[in-house]
C-alpha angles and dihedrals in degrees: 000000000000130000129235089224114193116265106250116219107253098228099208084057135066142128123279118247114209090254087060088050094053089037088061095045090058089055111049110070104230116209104224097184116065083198093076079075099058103097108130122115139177113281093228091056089069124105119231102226084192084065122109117285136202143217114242113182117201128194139020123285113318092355092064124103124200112219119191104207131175108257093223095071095042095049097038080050110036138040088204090065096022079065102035096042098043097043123080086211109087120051107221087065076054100043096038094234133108127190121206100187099168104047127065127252088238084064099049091039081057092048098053085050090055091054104042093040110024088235135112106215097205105106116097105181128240116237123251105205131014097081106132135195114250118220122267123205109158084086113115094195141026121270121237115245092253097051102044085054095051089050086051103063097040084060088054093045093055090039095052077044090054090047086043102053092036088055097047089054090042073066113035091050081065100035100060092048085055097052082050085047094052092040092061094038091054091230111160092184088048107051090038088055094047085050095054089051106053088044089049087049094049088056102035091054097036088247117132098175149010141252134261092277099048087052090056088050088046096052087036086066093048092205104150089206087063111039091049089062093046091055091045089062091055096038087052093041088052084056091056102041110012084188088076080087093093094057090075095052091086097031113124125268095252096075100053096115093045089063093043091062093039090058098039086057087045108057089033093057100026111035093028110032108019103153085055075061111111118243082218136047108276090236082048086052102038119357094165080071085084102039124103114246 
């Protein structure tokens, strides 16, 4: 005679709660792009990292710094190489070492970067929290709690101005002897990548522009790519807040030139034909305008 026994729980198995099912979720990453898994390239595309090298010295005296660098990178990427490396003219093709006397190793190092990994490592960052009030004691008399709130966020907000603008220079002061760098190398990538992001920074730190010393670096490097976007950020600051005139009254004398032509842009595009004058920013409208073909 059998027997009906009682079904035991089987307790690996049971049956999922809805908490279990969100837990679970939570857990298993879920790749959302398809295109992360797009990695595949032409074969032929690929560097041979066994391939020759070559020695590129970069600076002046205890400040240089010596790279050895694969040639295929540097001639698939720049004219300056392509030329030097491929031509039995010029010995140092025939030697395997280049001398860059008038950049800086950071720049180049920015630039290998550029052309093994696609990214320009300039940006730092600007914190978002951290900025505290300072103590005021000049103060006769209490504030009241509305006002002191109100001063302190003003404080903040200068202070987050002051990060803002200090960052954006951080960047800007890499970014323009890139753009020299790429210039000389003949590197089209380069220079158009160090263009988009000044002009990302710029936007990104509500700085159009840069300070007297940056406007020296920028004529120093005597890149006309360069120097016409620098002026349209003045030009187009001027049409927004004619007061920014006086600015140029203690510049230094070097930049004279560089405030003549921004003036006389100025007062061509912006007294004379204002309605030839852009609703955006030129490098809003047209940024290719400034990139090297």
């Amino acid at each position: 005679m059998s027997q009906n026994l009682p079904i035991m729980p089987n307790p690996t198995k049971r049956s999922a709660s809805d908490d279990d099912v969100e837990q679970s979720s939570k857990r298993r990453k879920v790749c959302t792009k398809s295109s992360q898994w797009d990695t595949r390239r032409p074969s032929a595309g690929a560097f041979s990292f066994s391939g020759p090298t070559i020695q590129v010295t970069v600076g002046q005296g205890d400040e240089s710094c010596t790279f050895i660098v694969l040639i295929e990178p540097l001639i698939l990427d720049s004219g300056f190489f392509r030329s030097m490396l491929r031509s039995n003219k010029f010995k140092e093709g025939a030697d395997g070492v280049v001398s860059l006397p008038d950049h800086q190793p950071a720049t180049f190092n920015l630039y290998l970067n550029y052309i093994y990994r696609g990214k320009l490592f300039v940006a730092d960052g600007v914190p978002k929290e951290g900025i505290e009030d300072e103590e005021d004691t000049s103060l006769e008399e209490p504030e009241k709690p509305d006002e002191l709130l109100e001063n302190k966020i003003a404080y903040a907000e200068e202070r987050m101005e002051e990060l803002c603008e200090a960052t954006y220079n951080k960047e800007v002061s890499k970014l323009i002897p890139a753009i020299s760098l790429a210039d000389y190398l003949q590197s089209d990538g380069f220079h158009n990548a160090s263009m988009d992001a000044l002009i990302e920074s710029g936007k990104e730190f509500e700085h159009l522009y840069a300070g007297p010393k940056e406007i020296i670096q920028v004529m120093n490097t005597g890149v006309p790519s360069l120097i016409k976007p620098t002026e349209d950020f003045y030009v187009y600051s001027a049409y927004l807040d004619s007061e920014w005139f006086g600015a140029e009254q203690d510049a230094p004398a070097e930049t004279s030139t560089f405030w003549r032509d921004v003036m006389k842009e100025y007062l061509t595009r912006v007294k004379f034909h204002p309605d030839d004058f852009p609703d955006k920013c030129p490098w809003e409208v047209d940024r290719c305008q400034y990139h090297r073909h």
